[in-house]
C-alpha positions as CSV (number, residue, x, y, z in Angstrom):
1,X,13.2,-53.6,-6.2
2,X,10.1,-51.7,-7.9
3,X,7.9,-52.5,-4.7
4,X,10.4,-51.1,-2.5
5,X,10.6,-48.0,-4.9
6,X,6.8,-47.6,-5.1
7,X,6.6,-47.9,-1.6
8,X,9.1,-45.6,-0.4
9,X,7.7,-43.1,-3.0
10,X,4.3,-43.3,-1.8
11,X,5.7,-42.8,2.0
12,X,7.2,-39.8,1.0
13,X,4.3,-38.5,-1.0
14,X,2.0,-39.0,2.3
15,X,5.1,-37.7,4.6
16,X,5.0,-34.4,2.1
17,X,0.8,-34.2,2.4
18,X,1.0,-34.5,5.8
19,X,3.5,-31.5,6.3
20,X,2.0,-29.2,4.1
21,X,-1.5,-30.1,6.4
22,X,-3.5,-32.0,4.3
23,X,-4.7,-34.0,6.5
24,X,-5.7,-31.1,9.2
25,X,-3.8,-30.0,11.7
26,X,-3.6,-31.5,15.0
27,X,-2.3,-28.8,17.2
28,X,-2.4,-25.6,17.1
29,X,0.7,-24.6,19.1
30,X,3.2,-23.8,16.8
31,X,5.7,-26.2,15.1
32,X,8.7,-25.7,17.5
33,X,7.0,-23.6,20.7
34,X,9.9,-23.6,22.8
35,X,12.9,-22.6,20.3
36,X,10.1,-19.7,19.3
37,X,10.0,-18.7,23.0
38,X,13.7,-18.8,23.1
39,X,14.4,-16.7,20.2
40,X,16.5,-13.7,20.3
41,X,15.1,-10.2,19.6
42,X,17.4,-8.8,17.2
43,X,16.3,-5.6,17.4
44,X,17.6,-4.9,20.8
45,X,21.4,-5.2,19.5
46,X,23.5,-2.6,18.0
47,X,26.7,-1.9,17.2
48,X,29.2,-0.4,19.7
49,X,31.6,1.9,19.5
50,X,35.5,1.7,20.8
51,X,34.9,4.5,22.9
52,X,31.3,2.5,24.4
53,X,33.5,-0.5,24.9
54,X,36.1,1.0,26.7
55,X,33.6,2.8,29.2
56,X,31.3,-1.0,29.5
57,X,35.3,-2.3,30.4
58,X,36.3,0.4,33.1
59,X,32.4,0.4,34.5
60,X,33.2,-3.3,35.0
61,X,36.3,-3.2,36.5
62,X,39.1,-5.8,36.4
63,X,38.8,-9.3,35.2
64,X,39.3,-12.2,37.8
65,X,40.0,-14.3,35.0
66,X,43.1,-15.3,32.9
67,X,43.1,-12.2,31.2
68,X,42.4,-14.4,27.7
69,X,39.9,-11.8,26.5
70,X,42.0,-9.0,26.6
71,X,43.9,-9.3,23.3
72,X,40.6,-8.8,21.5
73,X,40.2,-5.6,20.1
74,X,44.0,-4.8,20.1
């Protein structure tokens, strides 16, 4: 049960070095490329008004759907 327990420890020791790039690193394009590429810029948001909302709604015109959106807000 020790061995198992030294073991383990010594796995996660190297598992820790190896993450925090101890040994080097062995590419250089990013840890997760493609959820950075797909990342939402929250700058471009804001807030909107009722009044904005209403004009977005009439500029859109009527839903073809069930209507199941149109409680919201009320």
């Amino acid at each position: 049960m020790k061995l198992a327990f030294l073991v383990l420890l010594l796995v996660n020791l190297a598992l820790l070095a190896w993450q925090q790039g101890a040994f080097g690193h062995f590419s250089d394009s990013g840890r997760e490329p493609e959820r950075v590429a797909r990342q939402i810029e929250a700058e471009r948001f804001r807030v909107l008004s009722e009044k904005e909302v209403q004009k977005l709604r009439e500029r859109a015109g009527p839903s073809k759907g069930s209507g199941g959106d149109s409680a919201i807000g009320q």
